[in-house]
N, C-alpha and C positions, 0 to 999 in steps of 0.2 A: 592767142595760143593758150590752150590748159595747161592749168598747174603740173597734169599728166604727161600732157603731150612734152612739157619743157625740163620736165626729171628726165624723162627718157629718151631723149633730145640730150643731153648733155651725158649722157650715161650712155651711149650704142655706140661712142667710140672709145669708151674707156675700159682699158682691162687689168684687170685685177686677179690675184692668184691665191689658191687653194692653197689649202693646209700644207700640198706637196710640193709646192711652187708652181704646178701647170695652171696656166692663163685660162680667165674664165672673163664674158662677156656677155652680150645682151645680144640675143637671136631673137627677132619679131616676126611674127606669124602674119599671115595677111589679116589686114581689118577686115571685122566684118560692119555691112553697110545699114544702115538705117532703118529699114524695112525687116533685115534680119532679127536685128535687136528688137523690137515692135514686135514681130511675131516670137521670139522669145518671151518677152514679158509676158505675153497672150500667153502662152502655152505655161508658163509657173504661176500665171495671177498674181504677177506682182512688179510695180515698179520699180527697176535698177537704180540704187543710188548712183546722183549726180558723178563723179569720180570715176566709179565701177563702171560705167557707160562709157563713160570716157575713154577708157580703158579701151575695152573693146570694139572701140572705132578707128583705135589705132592698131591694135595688134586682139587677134582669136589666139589665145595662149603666146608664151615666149619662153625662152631660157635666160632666166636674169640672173649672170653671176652663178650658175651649174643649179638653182631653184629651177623648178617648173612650172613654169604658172600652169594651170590645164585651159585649154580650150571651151565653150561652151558644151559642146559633146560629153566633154566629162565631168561638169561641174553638177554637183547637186543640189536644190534648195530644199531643205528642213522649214515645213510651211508654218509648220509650231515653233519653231524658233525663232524663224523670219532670219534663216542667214543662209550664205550660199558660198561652198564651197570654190574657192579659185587657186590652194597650193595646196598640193598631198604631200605629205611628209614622208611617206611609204612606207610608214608602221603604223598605219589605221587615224593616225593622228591628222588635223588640217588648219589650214587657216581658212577662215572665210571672213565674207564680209555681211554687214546686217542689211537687212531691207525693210522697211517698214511692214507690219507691226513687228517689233522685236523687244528688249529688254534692254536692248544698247541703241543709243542714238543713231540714225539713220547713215550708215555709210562706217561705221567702226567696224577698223579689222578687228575680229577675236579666235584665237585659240582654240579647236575642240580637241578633244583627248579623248578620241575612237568613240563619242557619243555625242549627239548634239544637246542634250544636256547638261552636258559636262564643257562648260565657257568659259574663255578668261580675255578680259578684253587686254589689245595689245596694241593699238593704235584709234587716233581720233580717224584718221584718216586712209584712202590708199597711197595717196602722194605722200603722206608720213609713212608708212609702212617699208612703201619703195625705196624712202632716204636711208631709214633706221636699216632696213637690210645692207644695203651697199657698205652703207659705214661700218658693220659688224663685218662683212664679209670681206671690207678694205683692209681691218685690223686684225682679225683673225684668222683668214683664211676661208672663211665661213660661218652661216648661218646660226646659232648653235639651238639644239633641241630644246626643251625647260627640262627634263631630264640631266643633259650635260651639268647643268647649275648643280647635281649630288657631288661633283667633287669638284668644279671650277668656281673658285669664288671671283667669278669676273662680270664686269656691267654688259648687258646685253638687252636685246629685245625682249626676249624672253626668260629674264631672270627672277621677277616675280611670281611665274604663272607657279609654280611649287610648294611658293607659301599661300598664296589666293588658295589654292586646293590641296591643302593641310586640312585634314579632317576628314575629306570627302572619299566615299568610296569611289574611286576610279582608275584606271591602269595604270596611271603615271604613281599611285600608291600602292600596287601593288607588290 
């Protein structure tokens, strides 16, 4: 079994609650099959990191803990960056993951900030990505934005991405 397959295996009967106290959980979408993914990669030119394939053999999007993952339908790949979009934040911001050629090792989650030149890498991994969520979302109730960090001084996922893009013109400075 995958690293993937065995987070979320231990995680789709565990539930967990929001800021408000309502229960949140892991909803899986149907995998998609082998051939799909193949004709995927065909269609963006480019091969899925090991992990991120994985992924999608198990579930075409899910709801992890009130996250969205998106489905391949709605995921986009940035050929110039080499990363591809798999959570929408739904304020133009995203997470994705890298695909070879990129700037970040093959398979890092990263960060964009409403531009795909605008990156901050946030995990080695997605089976890191998947833990580091849960556990944020175990303790806090949720996920938290790199924005949120302007007045929470708490340890998160995304507590560094703020200072990483100190300097840089981009929304999260504006």
């Amino acid at each position: 079994m995958s690293t993937v397959a065995i987070i979320l295996d231990a995680f789709s009967g565990l539930t967990l609650k929001d800021e408000d106290g309502a229960p949140l959980g892991v909803l899986l979408e149907s995998p998609l099959a082998n051939k799909e993914l193949d004709r995927y990669e065909e269609s963006i030119g480019v091969e899925l990191p090991h992990e991120f394939r994985e992924l999608l053999l198990i579930t075409n999007g899910m709801n992890y803990f009130g996250l969205d993952i998106m489905p391949i339908g709605q995921q986009t790949y940035y050929r110039d960056q080499g990363i591809i979009t798999f959570h929408n934040w739904g304020n133009g911001d995203f997470d994705c993951v890298a695909a070879s050629p990129s700037q970040y090792p093959d398979g890092t989650v990263v960060f964009m900030n409403h531009s795909p030149d605008v990156t901050v890498a946030l995990a080695q991994s997605i089976s890191e990505w998947l833990k580091k969520a849960a556990r944020e979302i175990r303790s806090k109730g949720a996920l938290l934005h790199p924005s949120d960090y302007r007045e929470r001084r708490e340890q998160g996922l995304c507590q560094h991405v703020l200072e990483k893009l100190s300097g840089i013109a981009c929304e999260l400075n504006r």
